[in-house]
N, C-alpha and C positions, 0 to 999 in steps of 0.2 A: 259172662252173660252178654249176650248179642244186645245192640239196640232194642231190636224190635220187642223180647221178651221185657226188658226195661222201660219201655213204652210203655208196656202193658199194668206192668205192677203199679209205675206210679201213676197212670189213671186209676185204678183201681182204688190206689189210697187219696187221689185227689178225691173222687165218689165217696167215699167214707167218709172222710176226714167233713165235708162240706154236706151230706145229706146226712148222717149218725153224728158226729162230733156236735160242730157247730150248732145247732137248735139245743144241744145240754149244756151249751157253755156256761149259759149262768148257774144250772142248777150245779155244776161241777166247782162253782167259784161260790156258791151261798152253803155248800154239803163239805167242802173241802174233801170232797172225796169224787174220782171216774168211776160211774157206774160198773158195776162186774160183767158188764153186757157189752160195753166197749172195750174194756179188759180181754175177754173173751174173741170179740174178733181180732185185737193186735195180733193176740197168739196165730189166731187163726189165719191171719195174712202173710204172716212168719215175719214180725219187727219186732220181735225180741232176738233177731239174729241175723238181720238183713246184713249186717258187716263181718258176719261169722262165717270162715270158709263152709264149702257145699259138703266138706269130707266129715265136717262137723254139723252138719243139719242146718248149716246157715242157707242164704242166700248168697253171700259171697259177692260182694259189690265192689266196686273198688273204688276210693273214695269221691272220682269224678260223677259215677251213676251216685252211689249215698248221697251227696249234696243237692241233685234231683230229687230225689224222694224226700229231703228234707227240706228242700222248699216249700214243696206242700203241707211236710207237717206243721211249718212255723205258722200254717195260714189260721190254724185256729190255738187253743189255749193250752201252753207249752208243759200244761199239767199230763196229759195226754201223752206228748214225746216221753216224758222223764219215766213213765211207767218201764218204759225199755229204751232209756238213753247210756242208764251204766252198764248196759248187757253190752249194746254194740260199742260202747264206748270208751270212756276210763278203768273202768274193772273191768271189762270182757278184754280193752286190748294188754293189761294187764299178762292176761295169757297169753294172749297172740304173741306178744313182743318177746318174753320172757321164761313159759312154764316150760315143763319137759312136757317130753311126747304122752307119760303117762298121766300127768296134769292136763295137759289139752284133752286128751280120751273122756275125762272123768268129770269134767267139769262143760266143757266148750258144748256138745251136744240139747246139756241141761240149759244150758243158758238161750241156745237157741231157738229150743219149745216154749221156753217161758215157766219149765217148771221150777228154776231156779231162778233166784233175781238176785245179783251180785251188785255188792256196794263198797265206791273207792275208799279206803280213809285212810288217809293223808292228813288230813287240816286238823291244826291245835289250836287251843285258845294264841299260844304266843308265836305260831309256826303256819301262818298261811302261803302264800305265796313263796315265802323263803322257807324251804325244809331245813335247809343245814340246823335250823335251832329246833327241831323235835328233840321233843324229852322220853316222850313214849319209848322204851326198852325191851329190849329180850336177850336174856342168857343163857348161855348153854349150860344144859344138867344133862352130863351124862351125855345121852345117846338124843337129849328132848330139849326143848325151848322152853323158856318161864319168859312169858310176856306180860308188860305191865303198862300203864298208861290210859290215856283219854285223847279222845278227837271233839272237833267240833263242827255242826253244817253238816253233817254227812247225810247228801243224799240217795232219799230210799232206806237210811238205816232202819225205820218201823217193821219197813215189811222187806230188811234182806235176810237173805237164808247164807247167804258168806260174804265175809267181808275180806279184801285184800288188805291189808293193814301194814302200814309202814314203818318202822321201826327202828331206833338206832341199836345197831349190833358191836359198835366197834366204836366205846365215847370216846375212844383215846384219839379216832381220826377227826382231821379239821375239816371243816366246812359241811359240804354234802357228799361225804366220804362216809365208808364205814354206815349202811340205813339200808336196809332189807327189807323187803316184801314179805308176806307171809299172806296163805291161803287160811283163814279162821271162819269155818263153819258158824255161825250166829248162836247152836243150841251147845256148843263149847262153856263148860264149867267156869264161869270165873268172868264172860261177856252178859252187859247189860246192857240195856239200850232207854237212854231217858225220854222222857214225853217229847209229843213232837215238837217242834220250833214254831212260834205264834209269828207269822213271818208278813208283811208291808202287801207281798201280792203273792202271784204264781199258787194259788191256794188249788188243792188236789196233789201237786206235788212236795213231799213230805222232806223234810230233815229232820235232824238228831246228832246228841251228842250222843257217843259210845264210850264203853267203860272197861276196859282188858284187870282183872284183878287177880294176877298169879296167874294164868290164863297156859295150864300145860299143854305143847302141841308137840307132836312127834317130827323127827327131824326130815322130814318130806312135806311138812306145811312151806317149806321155805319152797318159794316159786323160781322156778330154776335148777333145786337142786343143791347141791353143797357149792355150783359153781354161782348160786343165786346169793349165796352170804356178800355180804356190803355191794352188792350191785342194785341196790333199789332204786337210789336216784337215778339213773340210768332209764330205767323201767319205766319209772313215773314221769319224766323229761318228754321221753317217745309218745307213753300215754295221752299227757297234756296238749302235745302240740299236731297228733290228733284232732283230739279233741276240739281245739280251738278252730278249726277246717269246720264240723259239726256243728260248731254254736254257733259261727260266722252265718251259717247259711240258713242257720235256724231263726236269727234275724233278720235274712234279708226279704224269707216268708212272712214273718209275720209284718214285716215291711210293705209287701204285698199288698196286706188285708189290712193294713191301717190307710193306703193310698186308695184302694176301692170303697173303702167308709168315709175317707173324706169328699173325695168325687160322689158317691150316692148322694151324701148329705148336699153337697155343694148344689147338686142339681134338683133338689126338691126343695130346701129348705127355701123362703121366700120372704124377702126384706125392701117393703117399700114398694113393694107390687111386683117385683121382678128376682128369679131365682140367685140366690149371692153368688154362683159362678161367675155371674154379669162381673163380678166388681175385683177391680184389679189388682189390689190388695189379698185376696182369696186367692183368685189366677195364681200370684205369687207363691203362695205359700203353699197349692197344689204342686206346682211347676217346680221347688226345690226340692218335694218328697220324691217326686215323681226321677226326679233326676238321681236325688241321692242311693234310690232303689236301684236303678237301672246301674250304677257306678259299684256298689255293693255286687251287684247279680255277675259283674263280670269280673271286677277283682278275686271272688269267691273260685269261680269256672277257673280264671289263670291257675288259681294258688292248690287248687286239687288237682289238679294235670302239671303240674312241676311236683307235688307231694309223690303222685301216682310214679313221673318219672326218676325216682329218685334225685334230681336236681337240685329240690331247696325245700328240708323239713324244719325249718326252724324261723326264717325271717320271715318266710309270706305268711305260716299260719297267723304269726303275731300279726302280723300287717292285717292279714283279714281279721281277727276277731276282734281288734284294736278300732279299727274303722267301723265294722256294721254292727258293733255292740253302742259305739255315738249314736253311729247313723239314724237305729230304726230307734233311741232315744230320740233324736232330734225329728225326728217322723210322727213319732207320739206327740211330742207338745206340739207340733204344728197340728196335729188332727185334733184335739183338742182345743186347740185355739177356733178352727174352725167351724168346731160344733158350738163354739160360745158356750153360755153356759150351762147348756144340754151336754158336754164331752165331763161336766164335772159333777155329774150324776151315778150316780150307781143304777146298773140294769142297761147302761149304756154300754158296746164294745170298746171303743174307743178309750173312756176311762178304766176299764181293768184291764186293756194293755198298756197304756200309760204304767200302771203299776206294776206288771209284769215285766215289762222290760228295763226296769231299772236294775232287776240284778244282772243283765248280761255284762255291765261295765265291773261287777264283781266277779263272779266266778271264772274259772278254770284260768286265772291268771286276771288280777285286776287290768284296766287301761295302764295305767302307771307301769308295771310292771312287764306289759307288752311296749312302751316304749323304751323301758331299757334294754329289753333282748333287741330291740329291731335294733337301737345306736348301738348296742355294743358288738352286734353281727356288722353291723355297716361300717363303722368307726376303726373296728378291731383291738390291737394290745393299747392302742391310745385311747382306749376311752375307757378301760379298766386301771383300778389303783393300784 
């Protein structure tokens, strides 16, 4: 895709996003649910597949334009991205990285209209971050799979139609050896999926635990193929750091829109006869958001043009999702400070992204966990035991 077409899409979803999204924020955060009306134009803009090649009905972006178009998604309430974040994302790249040619036919197209919505599960009660300790199973019978097991967090599970589901196939290997992927359709005999998760913020977008019980799949759910058996972690590595490019810039938008809410407020709100911009204590705490965004907006840019050029898929993602998952936290309690204590109201923006952004320092690899891929990429065999 040329600039100039690129130009065009993500005006189009900055218009959307700021005159359709934006004025439902709250009713989308008091309803826990995006109206089917927004719903409806995602599909219709085609962002249930903006990362999905053009051969497969995507858009075909490549992750330096994605992080443009994701900027403007982070500008309003990231319940809205997740609608179609594991299409283009963790489970869409799922396939990209990994299926045969007749798994990408079959699945990739659906995903990109929106009339499929695919959901990653990976995450266990005792198996987050570190996969090597998944207990979830599958054995071979025969010519067929018997998968067994539970996830937890999985988002989008209420409303996915397939789940990529990760599995250990081989207990006898160590570590995160021997763990397969599998394609499991949702209406599969023996998958259940438990009420959604009563979750701190980010309300419209759903999780769930999921539940595989004897769960028979024929031996082409494995993604990949027979050469897809114990190559999951592989699959899911590529997926994740991805992914973490995606979240990075997901907060440096909504980074965005918490330094234009504190600047609006800053220039109306009035203390002692004179707007608190005046006072240089505020100045301050504009001046570090403002900076922190702008430090985000270009580490993000470096780190998906060394992903794009094959040069560095492992340390910069960390590094960016590490940095602007703090960052647009530490963006939040300053815009919050700012608003005094109008930021600690409900029906305020400012306070439901406060809330919302607290889980970017959780998911798709907590901080902690992005600081030891970046020292043990930087350090090498010396900083491994």
């Amino acid at each position: 895709m040329d600039n100039a077409d690129l130009a065009e899409i993500v005006a189009a979803v900055r218009t959307f996003v700021r005159d359709d999204v934006v004025p439902r924020e709250e009713e989308i955060d008091a309803t826990d649910a995006v109206p089917e009306s927004l719903v409806a134009g995602c599909k219709d803009m085609g962002l249930y597949g903006f990362t999905i090649p053009v051969e497969y009905g995507g858009l075909g972006l490549s992750v330096a334009q994605e992080i443009e178009l994701v900027f403007e998604l982070g500008w309003t309430t990231p319940a809205l991205r997740s609608l179609f974040g594991t299409n283009n994302g963790i489970a869409g790249h799922v396939l990209l990285e990994g299926a045969t040619d007749e798994q990408k036919k079959e699945w990739l197209p659906r995903l990109a209209s929106g009339e499929v919505t695919a959901s990653f599960a990976l995450t266990e009660a005792d198996a987050g971050s570190d996969p090597s300790s998944l207990t979830t199973g599958a054995r071979r019978d025969g010519n067929r799979w018997v998968l067994n097991g539970a996830k937890r967090y999985i988002t989008n599970a209420p409303v996915a139609d397939v789940f990529m589901v990760f599995a250990r196939t081989d207990p006898d290997a160590p570590g995160n050896r021997g763990i397969t992927a599998f394609l499991v359709p949702s209406d599969t005999p023996g998958v259940s999926v438990g009420p959604a998760d009563r979750k701190m913020g980010q309300f419209g977008a759903h999780t769930a635990d999921v539940h595989f019980d004897d769960v028979v799949l024929p031996r082409d759910a494995v993604v990949g193929g027979e050469d897809g058996v114990n190559n999951g972690f592989r699959i899911a590595a590529q997926c994740l750091a991805h992914g973490r490019v995606h979240i990075a810039a997901l907060c440096v938008g909504m980074a965005g829109r918490l330094v234009a809410e504190s600047v609006e407020f800053a220039q109306s709100r009035r203390a002692g006869g004179a707007p608190i911009a005046r006072f240089q204590l505020v100045q301050g705490l504009v001046a570090d958001s403002v900076t922190d965004h702008y430090a985000g907006r270009a580490l993000v840019r470096e780190v998906a043009a060394a992903y794009d050029a094959g040069t560095d898929k492992i340390t910069g993602p960390s590094a960016a999702k590490y940095f602007c998952s703090e960052m647009v936290n530490r963006v939040a309690d300053r815009a919050v400070q700012i608003h005094g204590g109008a930021g600690y109201m409900r029906g305020v923006a400012v306070e439901r992204f406060y809330r919302d952004a607290r889980l970017f320092r959780i998911y798709e690899g907590t901080s902690q966990i992005q600081q030891v891929i970046i020292a043990r990429q930087t350090l090498g065999p010396a900083a491994r035991g």
